[in-house]
C-alpha positions as CSV (number, residue, x, y, z in Angstrom):
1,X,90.2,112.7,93.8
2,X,93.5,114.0,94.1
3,X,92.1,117.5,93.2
4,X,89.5,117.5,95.5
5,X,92.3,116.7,97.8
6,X,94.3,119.7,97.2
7,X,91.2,121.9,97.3
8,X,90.3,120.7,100.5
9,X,94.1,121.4,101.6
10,X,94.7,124.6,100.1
11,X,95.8,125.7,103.5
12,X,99.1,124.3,102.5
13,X,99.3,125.7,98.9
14,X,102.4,127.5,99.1
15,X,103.9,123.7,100.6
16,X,104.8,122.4,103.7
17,X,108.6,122.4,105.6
18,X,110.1,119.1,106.5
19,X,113.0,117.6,107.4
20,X,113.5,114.2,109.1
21,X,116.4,115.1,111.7
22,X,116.6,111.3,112.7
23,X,115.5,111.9,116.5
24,X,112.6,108.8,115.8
25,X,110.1,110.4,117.9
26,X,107.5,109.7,114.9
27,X,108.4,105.6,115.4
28,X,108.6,105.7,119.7
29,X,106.3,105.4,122.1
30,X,105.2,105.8,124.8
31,X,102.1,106.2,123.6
32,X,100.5,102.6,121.4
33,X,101.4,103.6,118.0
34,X,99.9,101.7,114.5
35,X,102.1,100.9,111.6
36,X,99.3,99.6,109.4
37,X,101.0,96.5,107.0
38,X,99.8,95.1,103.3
39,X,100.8,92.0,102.4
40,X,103.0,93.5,99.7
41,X,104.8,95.7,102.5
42,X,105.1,92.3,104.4
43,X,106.3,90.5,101.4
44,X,109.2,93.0,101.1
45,X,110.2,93.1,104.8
46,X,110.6,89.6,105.3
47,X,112.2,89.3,102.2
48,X,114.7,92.3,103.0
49,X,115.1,90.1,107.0
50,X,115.8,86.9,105.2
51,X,112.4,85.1,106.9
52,X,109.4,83.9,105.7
53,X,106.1,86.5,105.8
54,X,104.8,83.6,108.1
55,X,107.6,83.7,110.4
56,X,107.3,87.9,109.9
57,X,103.7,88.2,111.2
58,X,104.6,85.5,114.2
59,X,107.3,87.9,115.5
60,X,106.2,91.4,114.0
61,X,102.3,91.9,113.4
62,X,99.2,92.1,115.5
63,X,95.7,92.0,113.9
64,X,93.5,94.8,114.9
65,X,89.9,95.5,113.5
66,X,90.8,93.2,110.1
67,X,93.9,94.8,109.3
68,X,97.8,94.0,110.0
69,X,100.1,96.1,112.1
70,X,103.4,96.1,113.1
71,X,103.1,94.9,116.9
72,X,104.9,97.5,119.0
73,X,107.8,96.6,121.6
74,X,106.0,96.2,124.7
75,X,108.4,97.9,127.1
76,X,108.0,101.2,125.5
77,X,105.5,100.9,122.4
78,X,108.3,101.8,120.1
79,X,108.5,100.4,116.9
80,X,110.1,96.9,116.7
81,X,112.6,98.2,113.9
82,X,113.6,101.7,115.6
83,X,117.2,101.3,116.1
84,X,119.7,103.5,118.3
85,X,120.2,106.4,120.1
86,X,123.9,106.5,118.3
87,X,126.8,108.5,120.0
88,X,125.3,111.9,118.3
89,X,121.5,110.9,119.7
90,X,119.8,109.8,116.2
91,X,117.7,106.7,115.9
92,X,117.0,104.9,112.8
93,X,114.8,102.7,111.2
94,X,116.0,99.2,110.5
95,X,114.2,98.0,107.6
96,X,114.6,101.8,106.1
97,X,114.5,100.5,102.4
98,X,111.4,98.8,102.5
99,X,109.5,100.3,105.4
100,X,105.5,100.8,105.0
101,X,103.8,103.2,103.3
102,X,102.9,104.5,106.2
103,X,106.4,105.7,107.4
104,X,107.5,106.7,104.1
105,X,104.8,109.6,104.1
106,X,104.9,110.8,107.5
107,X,104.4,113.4,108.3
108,X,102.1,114.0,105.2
109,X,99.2,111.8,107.0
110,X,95.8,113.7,106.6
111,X,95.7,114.3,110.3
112,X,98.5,116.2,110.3
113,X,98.0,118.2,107.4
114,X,94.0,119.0,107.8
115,X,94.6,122.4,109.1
116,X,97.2,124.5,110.7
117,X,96.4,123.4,113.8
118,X,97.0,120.0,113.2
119,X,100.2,120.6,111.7
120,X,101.5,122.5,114.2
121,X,100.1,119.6,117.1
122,X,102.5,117.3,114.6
123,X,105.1,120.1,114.6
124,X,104.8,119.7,118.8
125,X,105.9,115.9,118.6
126,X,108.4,115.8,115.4
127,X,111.3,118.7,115.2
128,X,111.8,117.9,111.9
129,X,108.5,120.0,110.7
130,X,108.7,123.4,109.7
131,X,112.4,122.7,109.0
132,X,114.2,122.5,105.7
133,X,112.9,121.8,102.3
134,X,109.8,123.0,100.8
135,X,107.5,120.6,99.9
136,X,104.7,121.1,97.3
137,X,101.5,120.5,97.5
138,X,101.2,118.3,94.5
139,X,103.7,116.0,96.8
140,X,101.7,116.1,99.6
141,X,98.4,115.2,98.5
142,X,99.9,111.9,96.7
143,X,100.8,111.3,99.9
144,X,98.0,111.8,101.7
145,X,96.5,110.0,99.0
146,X,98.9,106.7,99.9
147,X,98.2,107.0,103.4
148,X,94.2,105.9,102.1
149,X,94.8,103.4,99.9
């Protein structure tokens, strides 16, 4: 599977740039985003909030076509955990250690990387792509690879 992956990919052989600059455009609205949830994920929020997973998916998850996501802030469809602007404009996550999957790969989602095109539409939205280290393409598929499971 995962070679198949990279075949499929091998656009991005040489790796791809990326470097979160903490501007949290990937985790704001205004369009409706979807942080997809396990229970595992859930299991490790709530425990890293001090609440119950019960008492999580009251306050944090919607249900949409059988499958758990974070419920966005209503106001702005940001994420409920994106924290800031701070004085030097960065934003950050507030349940960093333990956040989904899902977060933890972006921007290695197979959208993005399908093509060029698509990783430059991503590059359009996110300032940290194209930008710092190299990242191989091992690295990426795994990722991709998450994303799926």
């Amino acid at each position: 599977m995962m070679d198949d992956l990279r075949k499929k990919n091998a656009w991005y052989g040489p790796g791809l740039a990326f470097e979160c600059t903490g501007c949290g455009q990937c985790c704001a609205g205004p369009e409706e985003g979807f942080v997809w949830v396990s229970r595992q994920e859930v299991a490790a929020i709530s425990a890293f909030l001090k609440i119950s997973p019960e008492e999580f998916i009251r306050r944090y998850v919607r249900w949409l076509w059988g499958r758990q996501s974070l419920a966005m802030r209503p106001d702005n469809m940001d994420c409920p955990f994106l924290a800031g602007p701070d004085a030097q404009g960065h934003r950050g996550c507030l349940i960093y250690p333990v956040r989904p999957t899902q977060c933890r790969t972006w921007p290695f989602w197979g959208i993005n990387v399908a093509n060029m095109d698509s990783w430059s539409w991503a590059a359009g939205r996110c300032q940290g792509i194209n930008r710092g280290p190299m990242h191989p393409a091992d690295e990426i598929a795994r990722k991709v690879q998450a994303t799926r499971e």
